[in-house]
N, C-alpha and C positions, 0 to 999 in steps of 0.2 A: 167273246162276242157280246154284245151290245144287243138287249133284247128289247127294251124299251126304256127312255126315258123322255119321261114326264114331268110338266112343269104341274108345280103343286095346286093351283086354280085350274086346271083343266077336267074335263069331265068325262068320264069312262066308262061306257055301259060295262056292265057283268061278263055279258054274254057273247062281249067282242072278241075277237082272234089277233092280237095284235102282237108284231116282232117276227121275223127277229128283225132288225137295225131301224127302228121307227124313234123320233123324235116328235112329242108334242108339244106345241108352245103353251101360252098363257091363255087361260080362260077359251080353250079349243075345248067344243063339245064331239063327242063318239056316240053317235049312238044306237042301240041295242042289234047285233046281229054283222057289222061288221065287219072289215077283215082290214088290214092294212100291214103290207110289209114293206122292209129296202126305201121308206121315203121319211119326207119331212113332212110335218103338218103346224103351220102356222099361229099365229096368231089369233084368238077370234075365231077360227073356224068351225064350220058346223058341217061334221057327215051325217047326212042320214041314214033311218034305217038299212042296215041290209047293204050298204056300199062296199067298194071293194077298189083298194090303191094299192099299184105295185111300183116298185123304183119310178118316183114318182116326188116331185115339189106341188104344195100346195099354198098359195098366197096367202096373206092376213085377208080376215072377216070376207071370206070364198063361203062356200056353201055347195055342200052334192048332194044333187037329190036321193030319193030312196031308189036302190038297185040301181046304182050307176057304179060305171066304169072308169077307171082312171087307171093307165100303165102304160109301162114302154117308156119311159122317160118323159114324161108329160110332166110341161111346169104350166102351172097358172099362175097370172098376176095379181094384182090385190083386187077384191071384192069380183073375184068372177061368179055367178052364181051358173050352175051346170041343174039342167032340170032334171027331172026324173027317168029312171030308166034309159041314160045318155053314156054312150062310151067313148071313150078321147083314148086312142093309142097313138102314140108316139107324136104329142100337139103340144102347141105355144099357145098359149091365150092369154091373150093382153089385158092389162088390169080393166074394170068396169064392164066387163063385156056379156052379154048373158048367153050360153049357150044350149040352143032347144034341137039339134041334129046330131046325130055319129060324127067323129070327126076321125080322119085316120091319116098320119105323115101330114098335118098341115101347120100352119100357124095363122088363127084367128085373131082379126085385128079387130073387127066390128060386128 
């Protein structure tokens, strides 16, 4: 089983929880407090403190706020930014799109 792999420019808090089966891309920042299992994480990305993704895609240069939710099969597209304390179960969010509400079984276009 595949616990993590990481591309060697990406950035990893200490204190994070990460794997099993998670993939980082290039120059993707993690940051302190974390959790992340069952997804992928892009390019450029940035989680913030304290988030938490489960089976789960996350676009290039995306962005989740601190204490946000991501799981359930949730993919974002490129540059989504997701604000703080925001939980996405089982959603599509289309590239460029900023999301400030819960979102649950949908797919956000705008």
């Amino acid at each position: 089983m595949i616990k993590l792999k990481k591309h060697p420019t990406a950035k990893v808090a200490e204190n994070c929880l990460i794997g099993p089966n998670v993939i980082i891309g290039p120059e993707a920042v993690i940051k302190s407090g974390s959790r992340i299992k069952n997804s992928v994480i892009l390019d450029k990305v940035v989680v913030n403190d304290c988030a938490f993704i489960d089976n789960s895609i996350i676009g290039w240069r995306s962005q989740i706020g601190k204490w946000g939710r991501i799981e359930n099969l949730s993919i974002l597209g490129e540059e989504v930014n997701v604000n703080p304390e925001i939980s996405l179960i089982n959603a599509i969010v289309l590239p460029n799109v900023p999301v400030k509400v819960n979102v649950r079984d949908s797919i956000i276009m705008y």
